[in-house]
C-alpha positions in Angstrom: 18.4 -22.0 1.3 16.4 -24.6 3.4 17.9 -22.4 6.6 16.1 -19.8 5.3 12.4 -20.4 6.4 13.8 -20.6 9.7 15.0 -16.9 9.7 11.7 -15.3 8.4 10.2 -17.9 10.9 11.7 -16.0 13.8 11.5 -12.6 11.9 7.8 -13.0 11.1 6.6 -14.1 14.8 4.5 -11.0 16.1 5.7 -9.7 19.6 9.1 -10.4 19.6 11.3 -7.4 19.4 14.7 -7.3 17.0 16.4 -7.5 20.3 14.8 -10.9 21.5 15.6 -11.8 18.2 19.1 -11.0 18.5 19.0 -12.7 22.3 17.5 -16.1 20.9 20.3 -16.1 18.2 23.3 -15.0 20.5 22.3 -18.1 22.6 20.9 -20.8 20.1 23.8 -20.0 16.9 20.8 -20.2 14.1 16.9 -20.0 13.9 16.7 -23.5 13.4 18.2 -23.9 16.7 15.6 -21.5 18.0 13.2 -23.3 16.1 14.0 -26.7 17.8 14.9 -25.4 21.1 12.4 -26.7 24.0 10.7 -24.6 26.6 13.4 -25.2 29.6 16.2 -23.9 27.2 14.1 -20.9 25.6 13.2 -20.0 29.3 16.9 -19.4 30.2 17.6 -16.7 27.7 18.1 -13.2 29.3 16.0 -10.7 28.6 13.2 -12.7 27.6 9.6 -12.8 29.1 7.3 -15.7 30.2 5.1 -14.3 26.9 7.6 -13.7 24.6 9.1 -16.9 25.0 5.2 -18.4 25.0 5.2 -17.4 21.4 8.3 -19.7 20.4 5.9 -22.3 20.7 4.0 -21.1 17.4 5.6 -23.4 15.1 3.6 -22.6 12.3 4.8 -22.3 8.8 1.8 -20.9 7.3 3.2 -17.2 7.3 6.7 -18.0 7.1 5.3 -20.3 3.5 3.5 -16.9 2.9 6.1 -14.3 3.3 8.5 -16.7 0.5 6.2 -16.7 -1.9 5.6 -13.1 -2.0 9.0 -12.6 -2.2 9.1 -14.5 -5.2 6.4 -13.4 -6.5 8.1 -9.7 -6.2 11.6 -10.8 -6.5 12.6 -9.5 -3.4 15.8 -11.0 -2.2 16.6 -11.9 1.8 19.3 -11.2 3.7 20.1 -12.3 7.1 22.9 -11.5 9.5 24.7 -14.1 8.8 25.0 -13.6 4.9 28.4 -12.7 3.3 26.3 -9.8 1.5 24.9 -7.9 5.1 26.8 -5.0 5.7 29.2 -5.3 7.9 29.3 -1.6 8.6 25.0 -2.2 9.4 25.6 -5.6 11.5 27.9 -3.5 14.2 25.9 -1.3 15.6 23.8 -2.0 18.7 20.6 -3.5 17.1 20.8 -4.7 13.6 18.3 -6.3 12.0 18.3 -9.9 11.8 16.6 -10.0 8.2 16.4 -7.5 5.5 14.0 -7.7 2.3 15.8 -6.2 -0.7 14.5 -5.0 -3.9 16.9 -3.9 -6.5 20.5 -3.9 -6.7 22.3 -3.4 -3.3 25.7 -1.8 -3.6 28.9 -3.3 -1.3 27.8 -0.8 1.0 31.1 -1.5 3.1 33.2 0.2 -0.3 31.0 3.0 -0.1 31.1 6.3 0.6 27.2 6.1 2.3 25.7 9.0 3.6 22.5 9.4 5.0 19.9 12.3 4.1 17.3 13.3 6.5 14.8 16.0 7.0 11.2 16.9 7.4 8.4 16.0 5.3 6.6 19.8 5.9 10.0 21.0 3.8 10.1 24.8 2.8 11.5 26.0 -0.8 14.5 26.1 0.5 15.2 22.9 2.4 13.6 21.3 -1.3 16.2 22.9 -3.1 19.3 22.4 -0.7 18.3 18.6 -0.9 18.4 18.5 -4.3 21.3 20.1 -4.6 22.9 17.9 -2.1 21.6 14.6 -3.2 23.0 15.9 -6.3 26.6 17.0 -5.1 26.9 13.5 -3.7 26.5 11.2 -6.1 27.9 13.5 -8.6 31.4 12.8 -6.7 30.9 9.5 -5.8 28.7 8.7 -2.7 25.9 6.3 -2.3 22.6 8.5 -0.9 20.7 6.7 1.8 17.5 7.8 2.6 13.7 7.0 3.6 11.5 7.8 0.7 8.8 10.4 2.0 7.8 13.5 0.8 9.8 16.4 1.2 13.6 16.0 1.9 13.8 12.5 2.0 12.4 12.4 -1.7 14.1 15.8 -2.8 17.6 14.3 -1.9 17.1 11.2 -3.8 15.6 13.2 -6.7 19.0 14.7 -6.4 21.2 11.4 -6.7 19.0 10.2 -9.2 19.2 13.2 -11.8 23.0 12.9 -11.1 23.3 9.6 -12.5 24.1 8.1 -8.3 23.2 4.7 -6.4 20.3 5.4 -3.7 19.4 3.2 -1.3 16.5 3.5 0.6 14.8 2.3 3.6 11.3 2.0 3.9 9.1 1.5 7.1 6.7 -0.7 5.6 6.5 -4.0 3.7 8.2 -2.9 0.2 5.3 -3.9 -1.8 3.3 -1.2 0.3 3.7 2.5 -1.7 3.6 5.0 0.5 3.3 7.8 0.0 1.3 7.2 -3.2 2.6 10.0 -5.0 5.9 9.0 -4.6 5.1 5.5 -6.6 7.7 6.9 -9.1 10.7 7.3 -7.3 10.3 3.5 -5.9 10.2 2.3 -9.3 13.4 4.3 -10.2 15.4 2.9 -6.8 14.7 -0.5 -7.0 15.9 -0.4 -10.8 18.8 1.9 -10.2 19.6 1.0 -6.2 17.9 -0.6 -3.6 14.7 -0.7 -1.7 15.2 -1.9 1.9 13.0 -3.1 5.0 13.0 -5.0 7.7 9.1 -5.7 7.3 7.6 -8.6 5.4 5.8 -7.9 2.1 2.0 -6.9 2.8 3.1 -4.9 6.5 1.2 -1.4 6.4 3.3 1.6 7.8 2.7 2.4 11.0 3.8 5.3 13.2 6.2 2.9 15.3 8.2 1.9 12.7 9.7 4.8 11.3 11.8 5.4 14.4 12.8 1.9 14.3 13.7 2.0 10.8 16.1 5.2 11.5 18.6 3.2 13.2 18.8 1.3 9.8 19.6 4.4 8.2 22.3 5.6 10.1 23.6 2.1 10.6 24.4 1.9 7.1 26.1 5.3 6.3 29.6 6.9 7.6 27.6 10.3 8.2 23.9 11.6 8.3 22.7 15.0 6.9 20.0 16.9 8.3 18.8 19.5 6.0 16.0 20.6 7.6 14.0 19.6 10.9 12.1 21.6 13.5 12.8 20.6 17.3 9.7 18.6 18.3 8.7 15.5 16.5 11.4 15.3 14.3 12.3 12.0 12.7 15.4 13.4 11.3 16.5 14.4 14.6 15.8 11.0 16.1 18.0 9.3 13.2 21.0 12.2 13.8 21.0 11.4 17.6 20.8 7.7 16.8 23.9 8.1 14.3 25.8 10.2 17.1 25.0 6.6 19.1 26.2 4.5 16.5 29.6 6.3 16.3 28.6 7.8 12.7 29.6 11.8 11.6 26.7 14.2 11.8 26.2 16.8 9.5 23.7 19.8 9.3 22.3 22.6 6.9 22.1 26.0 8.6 18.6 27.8 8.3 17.7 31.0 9.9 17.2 32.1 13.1 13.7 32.5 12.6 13.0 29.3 10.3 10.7 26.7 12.1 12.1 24.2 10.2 15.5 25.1 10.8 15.6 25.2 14.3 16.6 21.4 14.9 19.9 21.8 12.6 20.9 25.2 13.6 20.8 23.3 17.4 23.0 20.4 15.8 25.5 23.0 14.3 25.6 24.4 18.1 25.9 21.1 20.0 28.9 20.0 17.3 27.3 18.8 14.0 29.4 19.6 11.0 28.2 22.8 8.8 27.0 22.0 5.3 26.3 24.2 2.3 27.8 21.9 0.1 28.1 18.6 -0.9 32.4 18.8 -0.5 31.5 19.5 2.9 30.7 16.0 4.0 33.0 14.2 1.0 36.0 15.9 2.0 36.1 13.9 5.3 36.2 10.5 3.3 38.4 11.6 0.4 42.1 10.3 2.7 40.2 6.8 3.1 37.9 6.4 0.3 40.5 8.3 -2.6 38.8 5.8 -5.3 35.7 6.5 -4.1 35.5 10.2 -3.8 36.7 12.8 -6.5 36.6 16.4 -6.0 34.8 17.4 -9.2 33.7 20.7 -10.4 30.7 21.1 -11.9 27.4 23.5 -12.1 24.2 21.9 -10.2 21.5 22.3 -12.5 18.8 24.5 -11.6 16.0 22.8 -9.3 13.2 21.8 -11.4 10.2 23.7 -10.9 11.4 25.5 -8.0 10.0 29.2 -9.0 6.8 27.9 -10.0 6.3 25.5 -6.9 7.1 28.6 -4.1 4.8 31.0 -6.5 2.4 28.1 -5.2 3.2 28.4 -2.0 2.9 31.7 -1.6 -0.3 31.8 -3.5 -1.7 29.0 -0.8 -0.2 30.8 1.8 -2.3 33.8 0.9 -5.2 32.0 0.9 -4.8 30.5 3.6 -4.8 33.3 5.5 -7.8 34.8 3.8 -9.4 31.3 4.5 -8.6 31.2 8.4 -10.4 35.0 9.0 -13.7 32.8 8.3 -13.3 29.5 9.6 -16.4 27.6 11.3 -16.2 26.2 14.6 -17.5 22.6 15.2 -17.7 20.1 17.9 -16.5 16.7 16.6 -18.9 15.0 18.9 -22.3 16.8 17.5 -21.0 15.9 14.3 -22.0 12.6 12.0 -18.1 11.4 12.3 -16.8 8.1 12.6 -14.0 7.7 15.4 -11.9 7.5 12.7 -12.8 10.9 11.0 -13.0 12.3 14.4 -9.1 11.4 15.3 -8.0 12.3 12.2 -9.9 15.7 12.3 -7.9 16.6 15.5 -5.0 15.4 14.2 -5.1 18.2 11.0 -4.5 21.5 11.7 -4.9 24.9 10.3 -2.2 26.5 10.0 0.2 24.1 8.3 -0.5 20.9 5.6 0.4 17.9 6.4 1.1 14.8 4.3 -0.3 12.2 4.7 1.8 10.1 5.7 2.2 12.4 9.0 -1.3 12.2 9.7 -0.9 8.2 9.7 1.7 8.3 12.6 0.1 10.9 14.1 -3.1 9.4 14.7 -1.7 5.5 15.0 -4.0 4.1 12.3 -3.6 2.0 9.4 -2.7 3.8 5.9 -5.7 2.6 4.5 -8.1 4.1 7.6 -6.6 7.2 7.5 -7.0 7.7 3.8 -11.0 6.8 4.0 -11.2 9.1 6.6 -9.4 12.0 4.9 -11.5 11.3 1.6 -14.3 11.4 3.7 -13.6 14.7 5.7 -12.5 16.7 2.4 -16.0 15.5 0.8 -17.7 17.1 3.5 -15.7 20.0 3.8 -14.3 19.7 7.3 -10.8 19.5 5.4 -8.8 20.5 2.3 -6.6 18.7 -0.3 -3.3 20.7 -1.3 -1.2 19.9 -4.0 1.6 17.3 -3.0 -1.4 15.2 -1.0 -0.9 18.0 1.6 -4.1 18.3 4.2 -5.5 20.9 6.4 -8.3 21.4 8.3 -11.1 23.9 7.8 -12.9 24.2 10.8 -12.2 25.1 14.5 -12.3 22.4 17.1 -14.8 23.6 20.1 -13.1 20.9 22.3 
């Protein structure tokens, strides 16, 4: 254990990419190494700059002293690469993290069938339910759900594993002490008590719109396939983490939408470059049954009806409705003759009209913190330049004259 300061020493020093990271430690052995190392031998590593290595200098404990007694204070557990408890199937691909901060109980993810569900956070009714159902399918015979924990499909699937009795393990982008999204403060408490919370980022670090894509490869890393139920083709996370399974050497899987759905366009494209059809959870299982036969059972069994489903699209249709009544009318406003703060300004262009978004895609939109994007939304749907859906969805009421 005294090893260990060393590793969220080098994990917790700002600047540094995982891949410097991984550099130091392919040269040095251990952080302590690292830790001891002098100038001349840090300034031979390859790949590292005459900053980067600057900030090996910094040996400071007063973060690292920090970050360990949060931990225990949370009872957050750390792994490093060189633990027995790492997946193996996670430390092979190209960049794995060098730490990990765990919450909950992780499974032997190298004796599990993992497999990774992904999709937009702007799901329709249907993606919702096809999640569900999935998530469900899954852990009903026998796999371990990976997912992030946003709203829409990420959430739905893991809904799905947990009404089904499954292990979930998800990875966050953001300290795991740090909720977000709010409303989802619920399914956190029921994955670190019945699976895992994951993340590479020390307790008290805010999401931020760079993480998430960094945090894919953790997701694909740790499952043999990755689902895609729903994405649209630009700005799609789920597409990013599907490509970046397809890089690891993982199986990629897709729901088929249809030929008109937005949000269906990014998996109906998978299905034609190669990705595996799904409309079932057998779909994916049968391809690990011959390897995993005590893992995997073909069961049959009814998936229960989606909770809520009929009453949450009467609600979207009844928003949608409005909606359009609502845009025939909107004001037009310049941002610059009104009493914004930058903030409120950048989050203002950031909404839009037509289509909610949750909050936690305004945040890596507009490249602020959590907490300055939530003041600023408060703030705009006090004054009416923006609206409040159900599900902390947001949309802007005005034009933009610039």
């Amino acid at each position: 254990m005294s090893s260990l300061k060393y590793w969220v020493w080098l994990s917790a020093l700002d600047g540094l990419t995982n891949l410097n990271r991984l550099r130091l430690l392919a040269q040095f052995g251990t952080p302590e190494s690292v830790f001891y190392a002098s100038s001349e031998e840090i300034s031979r590593v390859e790949g590292l700059s005459r900053a980067q290595a600057a900030l090996l200098e910094n040996k400071s404990m007063n973060e690292t002293e920090r970050i360990l007694g949060e931990c225990e204070r949370l009872g957050l557990r750390i792994l490093t690469l060189q633990d027995a408890e790492y997946p193996a199937r996670l430390r092979n691909i190209f960049d794995p993290p060098v730490l990990l901060y765990c919450k909950g109980r992780l499974p032997a993810v190298d004796e599990e069938v993992c497999i990774a569900m992904v999709g937009t956070r702007s799901a329709t009714p249907y993606g919702i339910r096809s999640a569900e159902e999935l998530g469900y399918g899954l852990a009903k015979q026998g796999a371990v759900v990976v997912s992030g924990i946003a709203e829409g499909i990420d959430a739905a699937a893991i809904r799905g594993a947990l009404r089904a009795g499954g292990k979930v393990i998800s990875v966050l982008g953001c300290g795991i002490d740090v909720i977000y999204p709010a409303e989802n403060a619920y399914l956190y408490k029921d994955v670190g008590v019945t699976g895992a919370l994951l993340s590479e980022y020390a307790p008290g670090t805010e999401p931020h719109k760079s993480h998430f894509p960094i945090r894919n490869r953790i997701i694909a890393g740790l499952a043999l396939g990755t689902v895609v139920v729903e994405a649209p083709l630009r700005r799609s996370g789920a597409l990013n983490t599907a490509h970046t399974a397809l890089e690891q050497g993982r199986d990629v899987f897709a729901v088929p939408g249809g030929i008109d759905a937005e949000m269906s366009r990014g998996c109906n494209r998978l299905i034609r470059e190669g990705a595996a059809l799904v409309t079932e959870a057998w779909d994916v299982l049968r391809e690990y049954q011959a390897v995993y036969p005590q893992k995997v059972t073909a069961k049959h069994f009814e998936t229960p009806k989606v909770l809520g489903y009929e009453a949450r699209q009467r609600r979207t249709e009844q928003e949608q409705q409005r909606r359009e009544e609502q845009k025939k009318s909107l004001r037009t406003i310049d941002p610059a003759k009104e009493s914004l703060s930058d903030d409120q300004a950048a989050v203002l262009r950031v909404l839009s009209t037509e289509e909610a978004m949750q909050a936690d895609e305004v945040i890596e939109r507009a490249e602020l913190t959590a907490r300055r994007v939530l003041s600023a939304l408060t703030v705009l749907v006090m004054d009416g330049f923006a609206e409040e859906e159900s599900g902390k969805r947001f949309r802007r009421t005005v034009e933009l004259a610039d």
